[in-house]
Every structure is written in C-alpha cells, then in structure tokens.
N, C-alpha and C positions, 0 to 999 in steps of 0.2 A: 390540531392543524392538519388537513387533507393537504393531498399530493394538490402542488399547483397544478392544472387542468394543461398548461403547456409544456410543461417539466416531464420530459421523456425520459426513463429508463429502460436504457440502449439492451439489457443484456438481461431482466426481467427477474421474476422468483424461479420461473421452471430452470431456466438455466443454472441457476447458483444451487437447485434443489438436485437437479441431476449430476453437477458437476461435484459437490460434498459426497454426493452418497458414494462415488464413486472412487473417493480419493483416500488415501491412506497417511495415516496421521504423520507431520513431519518432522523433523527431528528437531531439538526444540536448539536454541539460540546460545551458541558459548563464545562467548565474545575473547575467551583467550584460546581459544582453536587455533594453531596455527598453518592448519593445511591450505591447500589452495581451492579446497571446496568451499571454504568459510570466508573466503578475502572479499565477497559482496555482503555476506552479515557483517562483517565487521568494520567495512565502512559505514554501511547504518547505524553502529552501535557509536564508531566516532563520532558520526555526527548528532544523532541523540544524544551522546554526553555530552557533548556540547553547548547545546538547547538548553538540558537540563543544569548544567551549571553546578551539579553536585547538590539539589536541591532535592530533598528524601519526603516519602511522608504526604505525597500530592495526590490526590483522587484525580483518576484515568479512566476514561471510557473509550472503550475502540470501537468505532461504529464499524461493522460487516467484519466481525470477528471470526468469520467461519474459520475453524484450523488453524486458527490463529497462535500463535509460537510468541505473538509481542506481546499479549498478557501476563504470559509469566515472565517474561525479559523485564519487562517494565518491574514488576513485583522483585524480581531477586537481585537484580543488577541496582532498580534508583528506589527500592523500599516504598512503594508506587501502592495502592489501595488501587483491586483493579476491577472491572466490571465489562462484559462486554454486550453490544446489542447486536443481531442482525435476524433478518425476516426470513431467514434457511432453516429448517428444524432441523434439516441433517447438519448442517454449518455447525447448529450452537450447540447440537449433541457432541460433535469433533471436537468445538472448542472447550465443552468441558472436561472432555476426557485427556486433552491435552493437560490444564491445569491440574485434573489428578494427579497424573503422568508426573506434573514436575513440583510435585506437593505443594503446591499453590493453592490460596484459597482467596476465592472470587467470584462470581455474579454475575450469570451471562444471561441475557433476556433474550425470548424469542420475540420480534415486535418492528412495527416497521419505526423508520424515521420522522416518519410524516405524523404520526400519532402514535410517538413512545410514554412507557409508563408515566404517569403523571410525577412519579418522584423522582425521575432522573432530569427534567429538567431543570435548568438551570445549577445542577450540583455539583459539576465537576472544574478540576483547576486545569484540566486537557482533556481534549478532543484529540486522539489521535488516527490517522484513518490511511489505511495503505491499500492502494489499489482499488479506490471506492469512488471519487469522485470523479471519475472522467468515464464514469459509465452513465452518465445523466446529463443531461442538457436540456436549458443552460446548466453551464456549473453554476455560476452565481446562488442560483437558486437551492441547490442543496446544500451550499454552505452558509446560507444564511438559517436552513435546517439546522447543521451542526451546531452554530453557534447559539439556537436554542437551549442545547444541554450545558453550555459556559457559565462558569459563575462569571458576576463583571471581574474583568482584570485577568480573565484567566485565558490559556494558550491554545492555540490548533495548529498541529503539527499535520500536515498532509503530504503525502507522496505518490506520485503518480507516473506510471510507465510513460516515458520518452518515446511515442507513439510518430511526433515530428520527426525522428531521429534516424538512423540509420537501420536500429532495427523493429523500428513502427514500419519502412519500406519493405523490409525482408518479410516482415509479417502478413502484410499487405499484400504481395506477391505470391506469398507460399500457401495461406490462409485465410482470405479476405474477409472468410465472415468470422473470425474472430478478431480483427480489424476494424469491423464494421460495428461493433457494440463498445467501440471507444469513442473519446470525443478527441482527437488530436491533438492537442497545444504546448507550447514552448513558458520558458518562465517567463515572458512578459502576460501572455494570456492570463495563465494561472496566477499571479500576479494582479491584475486588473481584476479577474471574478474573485480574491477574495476584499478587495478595497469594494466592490461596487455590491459587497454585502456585507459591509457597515464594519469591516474587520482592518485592524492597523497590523501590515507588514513589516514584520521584521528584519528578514531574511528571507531571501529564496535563491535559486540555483538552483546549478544542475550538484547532480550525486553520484559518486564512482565513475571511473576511466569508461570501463565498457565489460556488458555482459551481453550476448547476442541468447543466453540461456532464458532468457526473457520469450521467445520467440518460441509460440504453442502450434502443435501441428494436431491436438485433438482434435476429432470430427470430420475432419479433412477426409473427400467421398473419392479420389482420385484412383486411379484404377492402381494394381500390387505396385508394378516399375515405377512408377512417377510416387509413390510414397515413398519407395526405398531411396529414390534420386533425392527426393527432399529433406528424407531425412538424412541421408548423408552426405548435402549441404549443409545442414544446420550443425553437424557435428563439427564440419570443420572450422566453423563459424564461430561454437564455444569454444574451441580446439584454441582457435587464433585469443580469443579473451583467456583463455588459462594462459598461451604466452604472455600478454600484458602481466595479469597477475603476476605470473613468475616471477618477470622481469622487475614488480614494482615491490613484491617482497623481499629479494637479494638484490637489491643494488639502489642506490641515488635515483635513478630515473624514473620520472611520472608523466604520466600522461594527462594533462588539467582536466576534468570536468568539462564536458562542454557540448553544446549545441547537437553536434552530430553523433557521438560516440556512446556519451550517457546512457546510461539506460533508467536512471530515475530524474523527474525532476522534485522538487520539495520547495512547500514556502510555511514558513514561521508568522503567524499571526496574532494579534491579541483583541481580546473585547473590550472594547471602552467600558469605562466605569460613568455609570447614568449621569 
C-alpha cells in the first residue's frame, strides 16, 4: 500500500533524520520515580495501566519508534513482546540502542508505514504510536495505516501533543514552524479521525494537568536577545507546570485534564473482528 497521493506529511523523513542524529539518548521510563521530573511519565504509565488492564504477554508495535523509551516500558512494566517501525535510520539506530541500554530484546524495522514489512501486518494485539499522528493529514488516513498492522480485536493506543491548547498557542507564537508540521486537534477531532477509519473508540481525553515542557524552540533563526527572551519565557512557563506538579504530588488538589491545559490528548481504539 503507497502513501495516499493526498495524505501529507507535515514534518517529512529529512526532519526526523536530522532531528535523531542530533539527539541524545533519553532516559529510559521508571514509573516508580518519584521526583517531579518524572510526574508526566507517570501519568502516562497510569493511564497505560489502565488500558492495559494487567493484561501481560501482548505483541506491541510502536510505529515512529525513534528514541523511543516505550519499547522497553512496554516490555518490563506489562511483559509486552515488542517491535518497533519508523522510516529514520538515525531513529531506529537510537531506538535500538535504547533497548540495549535497558536489556530488552526486541525488533525495530527501518520501513515506512505506507509499505511496511509484509510480516508485521496484521500481527500485532497494539498499535501504539506517540507523537505520530498529527503530523499527517488527513489523520484519518494514517490510521486507517496503523490499523493495518492490528490483528482483528486488537487495540491502538495513540497520543498526540494538545496543539489546540494553551501550549500549541505558546508554540505557535515562539516557533511557528515547528507548529506548522502539526495537525491541530481537540479529542472530538481525533475522536471522529479514528471512527471514520473503520476503528471503535473506547476512550479518549485529555492526559495530565499541564506541561508547557512540551514547547520546542529548536531551529528558531531569531537574532541572540529574542532567543534568550524566549527562552526565558518558556522556562518560566515549565517553572509554573513544576508548580502544578508540586502541588498535585503533596496534597489533595488537582487540576482535571482538560481542553486548555493539557498537554496530551489520547484515544483508545479497537479493530472489529471481520
């Protein structure tokens, strides 16, 4: 299956190929961390175990795996058989060096979406995919991609930067063209693109209080002063999400999920069985 002919991606292979080479490996995923570095891993990991249900033992693919730290999260935390794809060769060298790193053993293909290995299709019991689909538009259309690699009955987890939200604005404002290789959308959109690619919703929402850390100022051509100015907005901007955090790890009080704040949204899907 070739790229739909109207199916754009916004952010291309040179960018993900220059942006890997250039990144250094992250630190991988400890869901019982309790600093306040870790309190947006560990809302994801709440709500993946949640998904997951305590259900071990499931083949995972994470499509645009570069650097990817959930391959072996998946594998140590839910006993997860894991494999990843993405069309970056610097990405899927990262990613396998990551699963060294965390003595994980696993399967990372270099290959696009559009025409992946003829044995991943249809073989897996998830699709999970973070920070991938709202770089293509329609989304529709590359999720009716992912759901390619689904066995029937089986799940697609996706999560996508809250680009509507308050700091897709900041983004927007500070950095436009890194704003510009997104598709914008709220959880009804994402919502609708994965129903109108044949996919039954289970769940969606927004994800965490709020991280403005989300918010990239690479590439940005602005002369010395106006870098330094922005980036010491943006700090105080995480500054204000490490409050929240604080605030949401010693004591009763939370902030919901929501609309403006967020910085993920996510939706829960399944494949009909034929």
């Amino acid at each position: 299956m070739s790229q739909p002919s109207k199916t754009i991606d916004k952010a291309g292979e040179h960018h993900w190929e220059s942006t890997w080479q250039a990144s250094t490996l992250p630190r991988l995923v400890a869901p019982n961390d309790p600093s306040l570095r870790n309190h947006v891993r560990r809302c994801i990991h709440t709500f993946l175990a949640e998904v997951l249900q305590g259900r071990r033992g499931l083949s995972v693919i994470e499509v645009g795996c570069a650097n990817s730290v959930w391959l072996p999260y998946f594998a140590q935390q839910h006993g997860c058989h894991v494999t990843g794809l993405d069309y970056s060769d610097a990405g899927c060298t990262s990613a396998r060096k990551i699963l060294s790193l965390a003595n994980v053993s696993g399967e990372v293909f270099l290959g696009d979406l559009w025409e992946p290995p003829t044995e991943l299709m249809g073989s897996f019991d998830l699709v999970f995919t973070y920070g991938l689909v709202e770089h293509f538009d329609p989304t529709d259309s590359v999720l009716r991609a992912l759901a390619n690699l689904l066995r029937p009955g089986g799940t697609m987890i996706t999560i996508v930067p809250n680009m509507s939200g308050w700091a897709g604005t900041v983004q927007k404002f500070l950095n436009r063209p890194v704003f510009d290789i997104h598709v914008p959308m709220d959880v009804a959109i994402l919502d609708a693109a994965h129903k109108r690619a044949g996919l039954m919703v289970s769940q969606s929402g927004y994800l965490c209080a709020i991280n403005f850390g989300l918010v990239n100022l690479d590439g940005t051509t602005d002369g010395r002063l106006m870098r330094v100015a922005k980036r010491l907005f943006t700090k105080m901007l995480i500054g204000l999400s490490a409050l929240v955090w604080c605030i949401e790890d010693h004591s009763a009080l939370r902030l919901r999920p929501n609309r403006l704040t967020s910085p993920y949204i996510v939706c829960v899907a399944d494949k009909e069985w034929p």
